[in-house]
C-alpha positions as CSV (number, residue, x, y, z in Angstrom):
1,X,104.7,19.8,62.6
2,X,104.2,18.8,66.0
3,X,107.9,20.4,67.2
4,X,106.2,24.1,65.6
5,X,103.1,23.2,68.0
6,X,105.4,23.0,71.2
7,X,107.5,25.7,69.7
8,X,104.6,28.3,69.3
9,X,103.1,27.2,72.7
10,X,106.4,27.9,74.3
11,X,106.0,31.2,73.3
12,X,102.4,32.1,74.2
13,X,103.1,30.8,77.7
14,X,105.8,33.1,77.7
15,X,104.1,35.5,76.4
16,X,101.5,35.5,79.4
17,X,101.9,36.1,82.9
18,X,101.8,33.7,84.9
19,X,98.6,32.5,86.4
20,X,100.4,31.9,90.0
21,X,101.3,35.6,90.1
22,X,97.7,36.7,90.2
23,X,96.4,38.3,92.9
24,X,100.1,38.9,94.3
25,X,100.0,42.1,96.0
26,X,103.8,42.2,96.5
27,X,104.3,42.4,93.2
28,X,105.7,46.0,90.9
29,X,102.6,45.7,88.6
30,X,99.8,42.9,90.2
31,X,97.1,41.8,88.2
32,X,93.9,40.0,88.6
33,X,92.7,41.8,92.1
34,X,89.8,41.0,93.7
35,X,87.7,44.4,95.0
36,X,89.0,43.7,98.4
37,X,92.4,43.2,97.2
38,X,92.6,46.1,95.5
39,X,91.8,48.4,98.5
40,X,94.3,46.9,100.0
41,X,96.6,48.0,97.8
42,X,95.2,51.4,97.6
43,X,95.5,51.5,101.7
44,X,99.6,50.1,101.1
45,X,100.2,53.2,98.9
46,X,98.5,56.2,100.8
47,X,100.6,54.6,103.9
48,X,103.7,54.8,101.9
49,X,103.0,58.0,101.4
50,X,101.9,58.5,104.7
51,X,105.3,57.2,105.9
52,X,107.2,59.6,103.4
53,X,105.6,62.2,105.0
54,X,106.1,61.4,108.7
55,X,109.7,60.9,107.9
56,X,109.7,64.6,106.7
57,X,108.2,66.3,109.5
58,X,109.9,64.0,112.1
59,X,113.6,65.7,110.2
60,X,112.0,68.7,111.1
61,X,111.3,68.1,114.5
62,X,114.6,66.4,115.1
63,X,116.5,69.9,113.5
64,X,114.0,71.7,115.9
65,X,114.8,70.0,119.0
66,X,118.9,69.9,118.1
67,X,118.2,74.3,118.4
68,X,116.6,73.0,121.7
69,X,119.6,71.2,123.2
70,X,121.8,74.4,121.8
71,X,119.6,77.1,123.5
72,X,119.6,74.9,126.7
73,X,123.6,74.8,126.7
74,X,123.4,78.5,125.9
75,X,121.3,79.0,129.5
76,X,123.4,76.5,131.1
77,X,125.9,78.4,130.5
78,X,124.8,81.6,131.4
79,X,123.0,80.6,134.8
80,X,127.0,79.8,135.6
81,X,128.6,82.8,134.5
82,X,125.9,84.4,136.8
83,X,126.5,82.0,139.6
84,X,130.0,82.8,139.3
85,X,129.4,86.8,139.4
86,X,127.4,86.4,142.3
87,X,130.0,84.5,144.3
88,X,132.7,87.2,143.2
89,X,130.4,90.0,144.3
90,X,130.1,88.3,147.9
91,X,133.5,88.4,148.3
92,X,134.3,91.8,147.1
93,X,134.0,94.2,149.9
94,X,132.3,97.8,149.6
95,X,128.5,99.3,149.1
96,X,126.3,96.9,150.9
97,X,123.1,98.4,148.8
98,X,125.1,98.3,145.7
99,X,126.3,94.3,146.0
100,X,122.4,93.7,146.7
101,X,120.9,95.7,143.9
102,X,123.6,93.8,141.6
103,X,122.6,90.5,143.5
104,X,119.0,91.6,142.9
105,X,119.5,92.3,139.0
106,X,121.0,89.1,138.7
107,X,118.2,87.4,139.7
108,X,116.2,88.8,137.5
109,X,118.3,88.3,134.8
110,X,118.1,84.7,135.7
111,X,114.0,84.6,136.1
112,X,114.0,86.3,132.7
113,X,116.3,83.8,131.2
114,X,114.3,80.8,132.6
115,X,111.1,82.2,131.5
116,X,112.5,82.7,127.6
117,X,114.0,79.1,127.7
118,X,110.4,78.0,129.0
119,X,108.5,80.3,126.5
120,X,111.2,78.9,123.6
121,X,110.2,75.6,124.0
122,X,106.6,76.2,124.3
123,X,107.4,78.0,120.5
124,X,108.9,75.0,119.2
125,X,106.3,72.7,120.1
126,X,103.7,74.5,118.2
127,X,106.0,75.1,115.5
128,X,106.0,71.4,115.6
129,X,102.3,70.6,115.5
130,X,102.1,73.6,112.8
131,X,104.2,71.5,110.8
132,X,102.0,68.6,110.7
133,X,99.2,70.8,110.3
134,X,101.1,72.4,106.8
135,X,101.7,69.0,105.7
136,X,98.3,67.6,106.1
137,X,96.6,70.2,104.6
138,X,99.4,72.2,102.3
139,X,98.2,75.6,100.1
140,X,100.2,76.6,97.4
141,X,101.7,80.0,97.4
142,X,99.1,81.0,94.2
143,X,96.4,79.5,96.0
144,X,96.9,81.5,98.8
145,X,97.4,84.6,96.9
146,X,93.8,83.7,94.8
147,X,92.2,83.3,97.8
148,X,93.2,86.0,99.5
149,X,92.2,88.5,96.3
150,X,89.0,87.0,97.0
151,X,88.5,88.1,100.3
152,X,90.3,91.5,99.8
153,X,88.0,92.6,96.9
154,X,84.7,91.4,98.5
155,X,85.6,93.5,101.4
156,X,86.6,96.7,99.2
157,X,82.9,96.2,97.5
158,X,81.4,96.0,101.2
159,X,83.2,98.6,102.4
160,X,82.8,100.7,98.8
161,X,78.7,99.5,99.0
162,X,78.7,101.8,102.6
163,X,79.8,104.9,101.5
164,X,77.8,108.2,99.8
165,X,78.5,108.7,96.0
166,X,79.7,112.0,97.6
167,X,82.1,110.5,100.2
168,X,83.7,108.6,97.4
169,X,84.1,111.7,95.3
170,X,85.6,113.2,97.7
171,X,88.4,110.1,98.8
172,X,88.9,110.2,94.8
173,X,89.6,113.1,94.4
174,X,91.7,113.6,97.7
175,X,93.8,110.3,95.8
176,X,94.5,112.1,92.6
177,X,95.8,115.5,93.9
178,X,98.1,113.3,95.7
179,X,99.0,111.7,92.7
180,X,97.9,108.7,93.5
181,X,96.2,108.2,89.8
182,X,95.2,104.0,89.7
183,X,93.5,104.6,93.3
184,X,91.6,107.8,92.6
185,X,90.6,106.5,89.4
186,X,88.9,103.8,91.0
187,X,87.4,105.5,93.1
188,X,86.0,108.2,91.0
189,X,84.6,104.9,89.3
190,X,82.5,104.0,92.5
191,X,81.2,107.8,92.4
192,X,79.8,106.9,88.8
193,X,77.8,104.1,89.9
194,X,76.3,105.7,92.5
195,X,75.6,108.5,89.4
196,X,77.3,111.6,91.6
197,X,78.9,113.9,88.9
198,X,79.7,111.5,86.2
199,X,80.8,114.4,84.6
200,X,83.2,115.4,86.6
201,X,84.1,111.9,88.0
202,X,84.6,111.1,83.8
203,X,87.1,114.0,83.6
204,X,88.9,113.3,86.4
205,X,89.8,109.3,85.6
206,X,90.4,110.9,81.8
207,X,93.1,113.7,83.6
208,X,94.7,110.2,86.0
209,X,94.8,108.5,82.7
210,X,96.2,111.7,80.7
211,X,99.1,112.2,84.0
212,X,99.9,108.1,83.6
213,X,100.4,109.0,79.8
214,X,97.7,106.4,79.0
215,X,96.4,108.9,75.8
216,X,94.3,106.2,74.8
217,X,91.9,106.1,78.1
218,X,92.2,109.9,78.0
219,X,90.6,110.5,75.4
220,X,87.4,107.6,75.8
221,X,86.9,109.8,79.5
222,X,87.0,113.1,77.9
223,X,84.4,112.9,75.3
224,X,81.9,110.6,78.1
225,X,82.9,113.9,80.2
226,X,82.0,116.1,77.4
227,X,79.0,114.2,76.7
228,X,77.5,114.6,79.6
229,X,78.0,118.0,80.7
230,X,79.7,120.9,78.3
231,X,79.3,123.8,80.3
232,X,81.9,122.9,83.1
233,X,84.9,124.9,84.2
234,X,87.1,122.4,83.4
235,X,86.0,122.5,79.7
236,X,89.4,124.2,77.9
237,X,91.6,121.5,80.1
238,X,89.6,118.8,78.9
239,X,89.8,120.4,75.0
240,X,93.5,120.9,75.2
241,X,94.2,117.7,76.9
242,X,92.2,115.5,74.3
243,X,93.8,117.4,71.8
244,X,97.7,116.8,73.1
245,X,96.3,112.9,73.8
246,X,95.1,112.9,70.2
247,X,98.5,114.1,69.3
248,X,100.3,111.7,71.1
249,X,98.6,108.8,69.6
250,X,98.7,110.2,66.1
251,X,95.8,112.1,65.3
252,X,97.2,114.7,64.4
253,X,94.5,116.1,61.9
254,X,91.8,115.4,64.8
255,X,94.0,117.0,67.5
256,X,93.7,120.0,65.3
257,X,90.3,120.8,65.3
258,X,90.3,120.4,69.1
259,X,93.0,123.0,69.3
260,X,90.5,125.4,67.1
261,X,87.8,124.6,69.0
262,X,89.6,125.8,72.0
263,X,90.9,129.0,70.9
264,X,87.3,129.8,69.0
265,X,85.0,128.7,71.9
266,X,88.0,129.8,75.1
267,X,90.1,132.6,73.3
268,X,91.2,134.3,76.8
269,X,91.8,131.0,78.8
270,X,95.3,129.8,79.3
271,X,94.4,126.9,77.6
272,X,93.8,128.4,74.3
273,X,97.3,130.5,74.2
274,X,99.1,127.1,74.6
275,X,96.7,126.1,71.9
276,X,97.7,128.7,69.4
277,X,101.2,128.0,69.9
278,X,100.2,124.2,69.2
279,X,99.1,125.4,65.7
280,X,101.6,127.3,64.7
């Protein structure tokens, strides 16, 4: 009995960690932290981290200043090919006002070379402190992108907000005989909430949709167009067009009576001879 009492108590202690180890902030999993001590582990690992990082941006800046030392051999090397030259032209006899206009271009090649070694590394030490910058406060590629829809749609609906109901018709429409069907469609959309010729502005979208072979949103714009105003001039394209949408998405028997319609209410328009040809 009493060897299974040491035996079991062997294993508990085992079992436990060990009451010396508490509070050991060296250790790969402490325990038993005080409040205090536990900031201080908190402050170990952001300056681990911290450390990670400046070991990153300090690779950068050491690539950055090896392209330093290069572009400094690279001048170096020019300002003696140019020193060279110059000595060559002095001892080379002929036009006095050439060999100076020469010696004068040189020069200025040399100032200009200076200035773009000067102005290099002024480049490369922001592009150092635009590193640390990145790091400290890095934006995801999507973030960025989110963000910036953001901005880029609240200044469409200020700049949209501005403008007549008129002035938009007109930009739609301007959009759509260039083809350019998803703009003008949105715009013609503007025109309709400031109500100018929903009508129209309904039958145009429906035609954008219709040209993008999106039958479906064809047809929903036509009939709103229809709806709201019947006696337009646009009337047998919008009956044919609903029609061959209607078609197209397998209507048929409904794609029919729009063809009738057409031919009994348009009989000498173009529209209704393409029609009777459709029901033949």
């Amino acid at each position: 009995m009493r060897y299974l009492v040491l035996f079991l108590a062997s294993i508990l202690m085992a079992a436990e960690p060990s009451v010396f180890e508490a509070g050991n902030l060296d250790s790969d999993q402490p325990y038993g932290l005080t409040q205090s001590e536990k900031h201080i582990l908190q402050n170990k690992k952001a300056i681990k981290k911290l450390q990670e990082n400046l070991y990153t941006v300090q690779s950068k800046v050491d690539r950055i200043d090896e392209r330093v030392k290069g572009l400094e051999s690279i001048v170096e090397g020019l300002d003696e090919n140019i020193r060279e030259l110059k000595k060559r032209l002095k001892e080379k006899s002929g036009n006095d006002e050439r060999i100076a206009q020469l010696q004068k271009d040189l020069n200025a090649s040399m100032s200009i070379q200076k200035e773009n070694f000067e102005q290099i590394k002024k480049i490369l030490k922001e592009l150092s402190s635009l590193i640390d910058q990145i790091n400290s406060t890095y934006v995801t590629k999507d973030e960025l992108k989110s963000e910036l829809s953001k901005i880029y749609a609240l200044i469409k609906k200020q700049n949209v907000s501005k403008k007549s109901g008129a002035q938009l018709f007109k930009e739609a429409l301007h959009s759509f005989r260039k083809k350019e069907y998803e703009k003008a469609k949105e715009l013609f959309g503007y025109a309709i909430q400031k109500h100018y010729k929903p009508a129209t502005s309904n039958f145009y979208i429906a035609e954008s949709c219709y040209y993008q072979k999106n039958y479906a949103c064809a047809v929903k714009h036509y009939k709103k167009s229809a709806s709201l105003y019947q006696k337009a001039s646009y009337m047998p394209t919008l009956l044919l067009h609903t029609a061959v949408s209607l078609e197209k998405l397998g209507r048929k028997k409904e794609a029919k009576k729009f063809y009738r319609n057409l031919v009994s209410l348009y009989p000498k328009s173009k529209a209704a001879k393409i029609a009777k040809k459709k029901l033949k």
